[in-house]
Biopython code that builds the backbone (N, CA, C, O; Angstrom):
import numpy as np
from Bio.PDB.StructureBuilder import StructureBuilder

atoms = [
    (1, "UNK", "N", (0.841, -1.168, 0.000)),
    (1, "UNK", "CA", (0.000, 0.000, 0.000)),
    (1, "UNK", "C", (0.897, 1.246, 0.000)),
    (1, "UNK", "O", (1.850, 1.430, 0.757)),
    (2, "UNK", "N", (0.412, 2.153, -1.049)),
    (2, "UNK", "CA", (1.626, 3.544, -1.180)),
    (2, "UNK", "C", (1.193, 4.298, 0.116)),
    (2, "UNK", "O", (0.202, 3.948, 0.757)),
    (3, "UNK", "N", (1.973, 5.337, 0.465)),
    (3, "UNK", "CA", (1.307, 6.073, 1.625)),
    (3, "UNK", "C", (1.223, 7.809, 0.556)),
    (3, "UNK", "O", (2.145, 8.140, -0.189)),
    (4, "UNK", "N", (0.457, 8.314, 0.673)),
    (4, "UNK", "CA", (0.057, 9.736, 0.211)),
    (4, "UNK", "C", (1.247, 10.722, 1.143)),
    (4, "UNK", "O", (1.735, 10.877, 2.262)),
    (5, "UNK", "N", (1.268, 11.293, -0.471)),
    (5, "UNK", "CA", (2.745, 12.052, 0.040)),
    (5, "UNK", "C", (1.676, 13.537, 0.155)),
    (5, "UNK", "O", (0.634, 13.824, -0.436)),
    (6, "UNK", "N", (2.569, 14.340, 1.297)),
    (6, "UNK", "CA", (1.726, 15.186, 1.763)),
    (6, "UNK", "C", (2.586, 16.862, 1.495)),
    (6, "UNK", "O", (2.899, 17.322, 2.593)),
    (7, "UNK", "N", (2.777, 17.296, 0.951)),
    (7, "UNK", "CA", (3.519, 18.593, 1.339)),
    (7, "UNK", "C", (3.657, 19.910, 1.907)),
    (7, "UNK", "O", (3.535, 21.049, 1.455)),
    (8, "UNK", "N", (3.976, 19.373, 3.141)),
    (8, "UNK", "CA", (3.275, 20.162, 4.386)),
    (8, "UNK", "C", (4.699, 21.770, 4.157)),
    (8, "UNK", "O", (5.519, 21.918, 5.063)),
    (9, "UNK", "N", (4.724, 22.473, 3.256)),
    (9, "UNK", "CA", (5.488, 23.225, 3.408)),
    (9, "UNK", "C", (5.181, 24.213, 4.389)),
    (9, "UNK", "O", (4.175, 24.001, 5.067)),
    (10, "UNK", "N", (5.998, 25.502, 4.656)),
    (10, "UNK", "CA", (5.188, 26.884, 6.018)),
    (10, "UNK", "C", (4.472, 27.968, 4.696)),
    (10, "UNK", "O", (3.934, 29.036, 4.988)),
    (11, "UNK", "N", (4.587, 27.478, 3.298)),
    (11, "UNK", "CA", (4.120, 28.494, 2.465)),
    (11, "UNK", "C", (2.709, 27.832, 2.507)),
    (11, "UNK", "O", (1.734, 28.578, 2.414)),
    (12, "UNK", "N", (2.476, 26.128, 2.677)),
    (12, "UNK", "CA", (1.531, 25.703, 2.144)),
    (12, "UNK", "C", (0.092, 26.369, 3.431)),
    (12, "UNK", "O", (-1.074, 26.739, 3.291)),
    (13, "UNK", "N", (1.088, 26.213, 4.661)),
    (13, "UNK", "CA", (0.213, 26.527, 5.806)),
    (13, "UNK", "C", (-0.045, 28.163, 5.982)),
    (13, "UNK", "O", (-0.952, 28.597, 6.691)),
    (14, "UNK", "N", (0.716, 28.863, 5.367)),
    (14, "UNK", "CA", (0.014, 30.484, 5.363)),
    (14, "UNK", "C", (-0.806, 30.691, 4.223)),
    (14, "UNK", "O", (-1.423, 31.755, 4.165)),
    (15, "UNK", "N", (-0.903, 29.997, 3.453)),
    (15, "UNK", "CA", (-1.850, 29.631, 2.379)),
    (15, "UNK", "C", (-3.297, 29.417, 3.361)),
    (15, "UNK", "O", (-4.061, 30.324, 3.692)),
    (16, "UNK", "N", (-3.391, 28.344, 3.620)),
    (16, "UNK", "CA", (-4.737, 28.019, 4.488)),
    (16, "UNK", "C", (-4.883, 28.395, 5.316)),
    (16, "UNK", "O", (-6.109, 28.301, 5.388)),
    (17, "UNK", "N", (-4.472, 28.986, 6.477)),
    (17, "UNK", "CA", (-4.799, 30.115, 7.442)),
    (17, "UNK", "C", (-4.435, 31.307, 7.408)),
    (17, "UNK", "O", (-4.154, 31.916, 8.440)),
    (18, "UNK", "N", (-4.370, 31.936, 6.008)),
    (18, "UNK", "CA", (-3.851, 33.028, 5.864)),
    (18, "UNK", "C", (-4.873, 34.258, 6.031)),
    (18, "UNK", "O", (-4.414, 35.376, 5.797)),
    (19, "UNK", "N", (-6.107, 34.157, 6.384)),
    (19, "UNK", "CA", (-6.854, 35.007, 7.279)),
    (19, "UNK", "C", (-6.860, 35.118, 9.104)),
    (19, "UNK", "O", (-7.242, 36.150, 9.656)),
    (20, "UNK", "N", (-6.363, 33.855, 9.917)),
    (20, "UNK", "CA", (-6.005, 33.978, 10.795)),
    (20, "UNK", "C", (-4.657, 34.765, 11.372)),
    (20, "UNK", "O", (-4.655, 35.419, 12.415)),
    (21, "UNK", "N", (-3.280, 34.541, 10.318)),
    (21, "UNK", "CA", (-2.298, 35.003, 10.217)),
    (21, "UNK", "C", (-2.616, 37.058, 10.565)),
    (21, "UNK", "O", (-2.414, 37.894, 11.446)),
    (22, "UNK", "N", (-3.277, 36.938, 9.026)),
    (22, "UNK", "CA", (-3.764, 38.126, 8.692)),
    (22, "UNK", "C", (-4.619, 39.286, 10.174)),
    (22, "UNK", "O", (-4.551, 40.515, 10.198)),
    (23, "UNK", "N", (-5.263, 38.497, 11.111)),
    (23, "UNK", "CA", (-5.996, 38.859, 11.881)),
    (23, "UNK", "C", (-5.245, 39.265, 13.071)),
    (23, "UNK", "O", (-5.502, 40.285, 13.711)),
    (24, "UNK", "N", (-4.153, 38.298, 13.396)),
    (24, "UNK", "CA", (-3.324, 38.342, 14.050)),
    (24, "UNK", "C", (-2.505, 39.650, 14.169)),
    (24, "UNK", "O", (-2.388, 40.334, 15.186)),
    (25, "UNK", "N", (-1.976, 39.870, 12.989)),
    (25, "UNK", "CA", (-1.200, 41.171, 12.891)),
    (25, "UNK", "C", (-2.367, 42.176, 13.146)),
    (25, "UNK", "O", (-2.483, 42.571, 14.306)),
    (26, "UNK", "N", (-2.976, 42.496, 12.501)),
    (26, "UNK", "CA", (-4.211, 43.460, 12.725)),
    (26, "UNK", "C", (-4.315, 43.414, 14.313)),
    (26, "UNK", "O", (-3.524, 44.230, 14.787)),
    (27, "UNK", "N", (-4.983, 42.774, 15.229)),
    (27, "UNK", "CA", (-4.857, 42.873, 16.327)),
    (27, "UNK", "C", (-3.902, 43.806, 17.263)),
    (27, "UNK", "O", (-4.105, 44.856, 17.872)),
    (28, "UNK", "N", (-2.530, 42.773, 17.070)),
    (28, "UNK", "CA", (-1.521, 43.519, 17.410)),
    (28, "UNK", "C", (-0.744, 44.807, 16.982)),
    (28, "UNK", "O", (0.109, 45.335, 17.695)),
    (29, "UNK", "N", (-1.013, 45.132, 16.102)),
    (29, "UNK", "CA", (-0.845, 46.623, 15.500)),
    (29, "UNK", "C", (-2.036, 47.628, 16.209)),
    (29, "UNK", "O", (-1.899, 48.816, 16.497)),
    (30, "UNK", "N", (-2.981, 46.962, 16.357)),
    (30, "UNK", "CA", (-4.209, 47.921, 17.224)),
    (30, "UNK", "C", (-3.878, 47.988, 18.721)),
    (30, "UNK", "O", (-4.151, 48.997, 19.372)),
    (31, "UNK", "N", (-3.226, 46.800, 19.324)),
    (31, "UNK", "CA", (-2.775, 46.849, 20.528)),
    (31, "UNK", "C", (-1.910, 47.952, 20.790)),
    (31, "UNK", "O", (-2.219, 48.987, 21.379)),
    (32, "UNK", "N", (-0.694, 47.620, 20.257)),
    (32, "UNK", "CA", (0.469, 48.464, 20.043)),
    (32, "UNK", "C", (-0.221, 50.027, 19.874)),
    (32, "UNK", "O", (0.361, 50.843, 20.589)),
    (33, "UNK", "N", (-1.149, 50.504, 19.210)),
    (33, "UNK", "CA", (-1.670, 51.542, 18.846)),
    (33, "UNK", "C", (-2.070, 52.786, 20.077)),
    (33, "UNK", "O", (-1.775, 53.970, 20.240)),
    (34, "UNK", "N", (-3.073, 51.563, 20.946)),
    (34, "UNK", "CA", (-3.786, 51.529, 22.049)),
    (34, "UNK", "C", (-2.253, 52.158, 23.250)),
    (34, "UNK", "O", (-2.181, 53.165, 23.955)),
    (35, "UNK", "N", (-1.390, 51.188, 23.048)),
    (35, "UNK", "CA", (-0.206, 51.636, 24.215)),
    (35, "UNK", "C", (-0.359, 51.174, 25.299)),
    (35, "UNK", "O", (-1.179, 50.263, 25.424)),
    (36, "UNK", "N", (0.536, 51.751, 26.682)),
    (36, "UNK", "CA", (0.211, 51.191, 27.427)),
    (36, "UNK", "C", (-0.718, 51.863, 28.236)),
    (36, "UNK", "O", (-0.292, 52.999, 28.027)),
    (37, "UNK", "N", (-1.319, 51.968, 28.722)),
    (37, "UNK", "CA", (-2.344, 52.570, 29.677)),
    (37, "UNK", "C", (-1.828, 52.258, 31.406)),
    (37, "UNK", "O", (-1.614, 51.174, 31.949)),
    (38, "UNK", "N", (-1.748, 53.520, 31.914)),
    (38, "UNK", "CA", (-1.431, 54.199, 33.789)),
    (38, "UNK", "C", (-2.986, 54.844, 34.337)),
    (38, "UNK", "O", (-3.774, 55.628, 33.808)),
    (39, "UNK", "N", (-2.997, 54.186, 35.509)),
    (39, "UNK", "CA", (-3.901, 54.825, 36.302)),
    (39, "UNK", "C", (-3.857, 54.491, 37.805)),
    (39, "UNK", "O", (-3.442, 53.451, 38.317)),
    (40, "UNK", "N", (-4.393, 55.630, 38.438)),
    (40, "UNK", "CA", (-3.820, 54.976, 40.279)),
    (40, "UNK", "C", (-5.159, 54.711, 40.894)),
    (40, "UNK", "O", (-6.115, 55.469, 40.734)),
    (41, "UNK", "N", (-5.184, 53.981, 41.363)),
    (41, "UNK", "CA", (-6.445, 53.116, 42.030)),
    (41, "UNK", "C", (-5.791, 53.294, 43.744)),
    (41, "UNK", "O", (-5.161, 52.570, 44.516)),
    (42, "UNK", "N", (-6.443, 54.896, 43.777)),
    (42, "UNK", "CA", (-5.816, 54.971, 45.711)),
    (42, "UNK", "C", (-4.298, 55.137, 45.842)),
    (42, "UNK", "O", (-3.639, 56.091, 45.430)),
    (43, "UNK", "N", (-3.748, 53.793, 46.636)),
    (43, "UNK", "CA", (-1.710, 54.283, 46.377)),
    (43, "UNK", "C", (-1.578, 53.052, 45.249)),
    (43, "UNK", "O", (-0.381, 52.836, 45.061)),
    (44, "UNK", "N", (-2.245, 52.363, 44.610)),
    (44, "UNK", "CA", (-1.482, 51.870, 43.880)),
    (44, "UNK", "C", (-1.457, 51.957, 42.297)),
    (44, "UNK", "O", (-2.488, 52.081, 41.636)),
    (45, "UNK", "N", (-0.275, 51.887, 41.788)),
    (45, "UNK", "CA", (-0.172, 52.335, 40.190)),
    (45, "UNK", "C", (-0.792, 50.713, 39.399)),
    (45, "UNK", "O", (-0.260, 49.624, 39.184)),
    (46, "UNK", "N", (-2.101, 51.264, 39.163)),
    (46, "UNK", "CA", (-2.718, 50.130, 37.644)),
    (46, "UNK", "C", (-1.924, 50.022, 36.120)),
    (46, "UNK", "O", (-2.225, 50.604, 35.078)),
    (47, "UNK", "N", (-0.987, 49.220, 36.339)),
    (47, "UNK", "CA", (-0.471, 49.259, 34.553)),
    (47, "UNK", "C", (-1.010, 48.815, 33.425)),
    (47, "UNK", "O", (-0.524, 47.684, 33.419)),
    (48, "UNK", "N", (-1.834, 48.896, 32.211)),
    (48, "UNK", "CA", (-2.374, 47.533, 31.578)),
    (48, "UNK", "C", (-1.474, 48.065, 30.463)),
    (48, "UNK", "O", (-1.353, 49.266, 30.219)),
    (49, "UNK", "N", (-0.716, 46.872, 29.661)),
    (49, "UNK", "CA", (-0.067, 46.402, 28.618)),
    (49, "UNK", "C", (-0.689, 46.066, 27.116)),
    (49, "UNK", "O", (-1.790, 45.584, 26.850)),
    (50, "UNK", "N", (-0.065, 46.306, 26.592)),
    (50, "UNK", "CA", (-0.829, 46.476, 25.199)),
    (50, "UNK", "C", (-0.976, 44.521, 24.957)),
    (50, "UNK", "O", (-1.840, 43.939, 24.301)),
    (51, "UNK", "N", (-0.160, 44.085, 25.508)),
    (51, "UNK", "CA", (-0.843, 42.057, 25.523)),
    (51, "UNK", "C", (-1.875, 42.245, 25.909)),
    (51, "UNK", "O", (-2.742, 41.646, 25.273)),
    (52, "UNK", "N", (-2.440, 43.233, 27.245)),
    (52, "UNK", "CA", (-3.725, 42.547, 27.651)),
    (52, "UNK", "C", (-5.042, 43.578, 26.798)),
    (52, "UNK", "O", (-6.265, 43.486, 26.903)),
    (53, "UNK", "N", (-4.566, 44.121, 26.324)),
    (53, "UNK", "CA", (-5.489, 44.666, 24.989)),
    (53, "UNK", "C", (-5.523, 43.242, 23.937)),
    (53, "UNK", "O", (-6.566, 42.621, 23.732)),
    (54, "UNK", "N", (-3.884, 42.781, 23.189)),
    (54, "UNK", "CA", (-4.775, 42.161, 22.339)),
    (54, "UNK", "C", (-5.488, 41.220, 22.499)),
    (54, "UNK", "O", (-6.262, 40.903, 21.596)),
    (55, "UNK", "N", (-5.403, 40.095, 24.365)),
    (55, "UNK", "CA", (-5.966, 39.284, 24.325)),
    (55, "UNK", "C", (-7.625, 39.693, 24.208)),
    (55, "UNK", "O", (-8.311, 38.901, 23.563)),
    (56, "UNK", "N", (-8.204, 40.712, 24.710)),
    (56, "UNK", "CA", (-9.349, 41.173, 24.900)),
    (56, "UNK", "C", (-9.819, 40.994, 23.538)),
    (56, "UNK", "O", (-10.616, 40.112, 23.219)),
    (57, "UNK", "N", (-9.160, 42.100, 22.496)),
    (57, "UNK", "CA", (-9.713, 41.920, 21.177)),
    (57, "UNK", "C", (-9.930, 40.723, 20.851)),
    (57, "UNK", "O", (-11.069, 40.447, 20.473)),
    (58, "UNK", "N", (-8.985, 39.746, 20.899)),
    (58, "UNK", "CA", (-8.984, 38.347, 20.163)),
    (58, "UNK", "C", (-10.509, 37.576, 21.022)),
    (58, "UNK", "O", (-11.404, 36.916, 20.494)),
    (59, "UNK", "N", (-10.391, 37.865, 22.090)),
    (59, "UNK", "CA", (-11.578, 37.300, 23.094)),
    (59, "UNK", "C", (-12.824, 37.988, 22.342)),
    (59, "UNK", "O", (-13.771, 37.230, 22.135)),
    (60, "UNK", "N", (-12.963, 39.397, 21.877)),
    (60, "UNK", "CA", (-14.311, 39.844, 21.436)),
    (60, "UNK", "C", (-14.802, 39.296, 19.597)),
    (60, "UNK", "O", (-15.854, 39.243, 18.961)),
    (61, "UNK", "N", (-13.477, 39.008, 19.351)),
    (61, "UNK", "CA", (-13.595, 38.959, 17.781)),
    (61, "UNK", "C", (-13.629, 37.122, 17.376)),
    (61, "UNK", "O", (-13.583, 36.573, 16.275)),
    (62, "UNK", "N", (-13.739, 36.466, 18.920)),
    (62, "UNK", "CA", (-14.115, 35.054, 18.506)),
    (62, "UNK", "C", (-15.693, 34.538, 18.149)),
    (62, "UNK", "O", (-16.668, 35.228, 18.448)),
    (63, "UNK", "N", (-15.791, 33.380, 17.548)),
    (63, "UNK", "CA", (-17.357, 33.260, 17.107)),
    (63, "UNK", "C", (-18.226, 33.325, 17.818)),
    (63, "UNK", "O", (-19.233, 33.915, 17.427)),
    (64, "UNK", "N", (-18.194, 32.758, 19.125)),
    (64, "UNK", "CA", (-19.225, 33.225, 19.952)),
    (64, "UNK", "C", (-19.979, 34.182, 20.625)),
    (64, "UNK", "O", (-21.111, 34.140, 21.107)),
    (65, "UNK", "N", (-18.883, 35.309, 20.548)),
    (65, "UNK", "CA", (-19.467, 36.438, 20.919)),
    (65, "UNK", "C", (-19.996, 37.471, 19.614)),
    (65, "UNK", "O", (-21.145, 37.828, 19.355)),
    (66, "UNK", "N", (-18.668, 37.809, 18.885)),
    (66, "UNK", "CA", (-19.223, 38.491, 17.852)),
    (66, "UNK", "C", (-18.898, 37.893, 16.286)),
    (66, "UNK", "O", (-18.810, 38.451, 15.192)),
    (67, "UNK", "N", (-18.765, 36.470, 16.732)),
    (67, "UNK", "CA", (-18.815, 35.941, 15.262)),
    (67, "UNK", "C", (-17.974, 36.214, 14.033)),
    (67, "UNK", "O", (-18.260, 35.768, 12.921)),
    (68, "UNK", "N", (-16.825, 37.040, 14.319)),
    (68, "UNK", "CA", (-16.023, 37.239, 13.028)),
    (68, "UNK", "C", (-15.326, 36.300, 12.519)),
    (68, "UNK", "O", (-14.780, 36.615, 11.462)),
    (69, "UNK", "N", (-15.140, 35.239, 12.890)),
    (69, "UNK", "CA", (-14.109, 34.379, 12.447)),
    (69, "UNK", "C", (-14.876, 32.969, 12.519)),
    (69, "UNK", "O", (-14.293, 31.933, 12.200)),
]
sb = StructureBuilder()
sb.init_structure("model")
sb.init_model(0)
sb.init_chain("A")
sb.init_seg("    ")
for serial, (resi, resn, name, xyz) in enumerate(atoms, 1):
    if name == "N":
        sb.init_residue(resn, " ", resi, " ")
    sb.init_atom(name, np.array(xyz, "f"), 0.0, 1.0, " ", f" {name:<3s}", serial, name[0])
structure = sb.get_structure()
């Protein structure tokens, strides 16, 4: 029995998820955009990081909530 030759190249795989790829950067360019954000809550300094922006986006832009992907 032959076995099916498969050609798993990294061109073949940005080929087929090349809207996830695509989404990805978008995100993080909006993160990055966003910056980091300071605020004092009483004596202590609140930092939020532009990671915890993009996880948020990626969290709002999954199918269950708002279905884009």
């Amino acid at each position: 029995m032959k076995r099916a030759v498969q050609n798993n190249t990294a061109w073949s795989h940005i080929k087929e998820n090349h809207k996830l790829y695509l989404s990805a950067i978008i995100i993080v360019v909006i993160a990055e955009l966003i910056g980091t954000k300071t605020f004092h809550l009483g004596t202590a300094l609140i930092i939020i990081y532009p990671m915890l922006f993009a996880i948020l986006i990626g969290i709002l832009l999954e199918p269950d909530i708002f279905g884009f992907f």
